[in-house]
N, C-alpha and C positions, 0 to 999 in steps of 0.2 A: 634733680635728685629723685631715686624713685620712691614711690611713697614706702615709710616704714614701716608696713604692717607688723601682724604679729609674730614673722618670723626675724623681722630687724632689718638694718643696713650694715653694711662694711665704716668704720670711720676710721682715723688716726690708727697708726697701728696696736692691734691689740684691743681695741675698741669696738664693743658692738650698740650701734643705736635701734631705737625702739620704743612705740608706743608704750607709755607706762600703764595697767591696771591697778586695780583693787589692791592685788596683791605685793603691791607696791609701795603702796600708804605709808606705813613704818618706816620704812627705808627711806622713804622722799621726805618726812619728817627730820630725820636721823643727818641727813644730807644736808638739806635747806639749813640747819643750822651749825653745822660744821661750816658749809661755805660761809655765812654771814659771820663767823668769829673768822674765821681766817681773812676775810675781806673787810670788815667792820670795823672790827676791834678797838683800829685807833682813830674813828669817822664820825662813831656814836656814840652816846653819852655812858660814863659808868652804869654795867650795871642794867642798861639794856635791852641787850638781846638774852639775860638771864629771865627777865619778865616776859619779854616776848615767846622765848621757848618755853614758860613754865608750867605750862599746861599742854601738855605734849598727847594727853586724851583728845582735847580740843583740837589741834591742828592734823591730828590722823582721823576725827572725824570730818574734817574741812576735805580730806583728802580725798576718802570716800563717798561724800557727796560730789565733788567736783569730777571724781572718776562716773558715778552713775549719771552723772549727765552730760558726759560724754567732751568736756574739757578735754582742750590735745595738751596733754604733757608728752614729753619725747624725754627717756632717759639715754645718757651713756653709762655703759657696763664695761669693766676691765678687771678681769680674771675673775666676775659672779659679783665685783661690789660696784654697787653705783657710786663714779668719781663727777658728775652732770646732770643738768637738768633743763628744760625750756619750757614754757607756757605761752601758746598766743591763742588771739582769737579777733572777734569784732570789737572794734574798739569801745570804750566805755563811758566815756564824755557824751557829749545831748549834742555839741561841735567839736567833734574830733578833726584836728588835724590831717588823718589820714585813717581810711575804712580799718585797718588792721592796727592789734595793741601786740606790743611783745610785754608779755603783763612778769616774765619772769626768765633770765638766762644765769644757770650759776651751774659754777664747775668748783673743783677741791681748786687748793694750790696748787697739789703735786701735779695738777693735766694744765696748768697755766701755762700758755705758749707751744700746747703739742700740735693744738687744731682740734682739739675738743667743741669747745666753743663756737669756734668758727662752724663747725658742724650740725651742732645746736641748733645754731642762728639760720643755717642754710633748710633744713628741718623746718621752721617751725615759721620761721617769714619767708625766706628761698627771696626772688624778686621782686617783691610786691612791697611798695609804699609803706610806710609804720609807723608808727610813732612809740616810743616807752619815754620813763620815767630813771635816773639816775641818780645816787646821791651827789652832792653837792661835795666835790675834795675825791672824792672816787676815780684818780687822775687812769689809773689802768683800764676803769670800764670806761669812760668817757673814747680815751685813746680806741680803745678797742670797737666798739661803735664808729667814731668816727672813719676807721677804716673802709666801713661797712658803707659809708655815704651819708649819715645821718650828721644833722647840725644841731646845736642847741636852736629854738626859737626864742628866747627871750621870755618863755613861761615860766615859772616857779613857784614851787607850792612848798608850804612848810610843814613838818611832820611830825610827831614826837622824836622821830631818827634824826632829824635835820632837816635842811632845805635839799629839796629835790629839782632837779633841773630836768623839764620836758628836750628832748632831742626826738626831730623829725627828719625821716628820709621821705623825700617826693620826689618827681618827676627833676624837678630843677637840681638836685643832689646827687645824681647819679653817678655824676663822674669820679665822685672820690671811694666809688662803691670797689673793693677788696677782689682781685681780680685773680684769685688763687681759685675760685670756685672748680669744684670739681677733680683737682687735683686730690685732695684725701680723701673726698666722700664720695661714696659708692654706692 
């Protein structure tokens, strides 16, 4: 996929992908928690994800520090609103799994099943080895990953959200890896 600079890629129809900025912050705020109630809702305990967004100063300053040091967010855009979003880098464990984290992939509902996602994903990991963290009962993101090639390993960490289930793609995982690549993204 070619890299998304600042003028973007082609995705899904109608969709343009794209390094996020600075001026992005609010929006990526605004987003991250729309997708977490449309995905959450019924995974996490009452109540929340209204704590977790309650200081919405705090997490669009998280945003702007994470922009000035040059963290790769990749958003999708459809008709000027962000409906996506991805976050990878090096992983973050002292023994990671695999050199690469996907520390963050979320799209609205309404691009559920377009190839948003899939897009995302192809952005911000493309072929390279990974590992994230998933909720535990999150049967669509699990599904969805796994298309991708990744397994659970048997890790679990608990959260105030829940229990989270590490899934790893490595070299021995490859085969079940999503072989649509390239077809929507541009």
């Amino acid at each position: 996929m070619p890299d998304p600079g600042a003028g973007g890629v082609g995705g899904p129809a109608g969709v343009r992908l794209r390094r996020s900025d600075a001026d992005d912050a609010e929006a990526l705020v605004t987003l991250h928690e729309a997708c977490w109630r449309e995905a959450y809702a019924d995974l996490m305990p009452p109540g929340f994800i209204d704590e977790v967004f309650a200081d919405r100063d705090a997490h669009v300053v998280r945003r702007l520090e994470q922009a000035a040091a040059g963290r790769s967010t990749w958003v999708a855009e459809r008709g000027g609103e962000l409906v996506g979003f991805a976050s990878s880098g090096p992983a973050r464990l002292a023994e990671p799994p695999a050199a690469h984290e996907l520390y963050a992939l979320y799209a609205r509902a309404s691009q559920w099943g377009t190839g948003v996602g899939h897009c995302l994903h192809e952005i911000a990991v493309g072929a390279r080895d990974a590992y994230l963290w998933t909720l535990q009962g999150n049967d669509r993101s699990r599904a969805f990953y796994e298309r991708r090639g990744y397994r659970p390993d048997g890790v679990t960490e608990e959260q105030p959200a829940g229990r989270h289930v590490r899934m790893v793609r490595t070299p021995g995982s490859r085969a079940g890896r999503d072989r649509a690549s390239g077809t929507i993204c541009s």
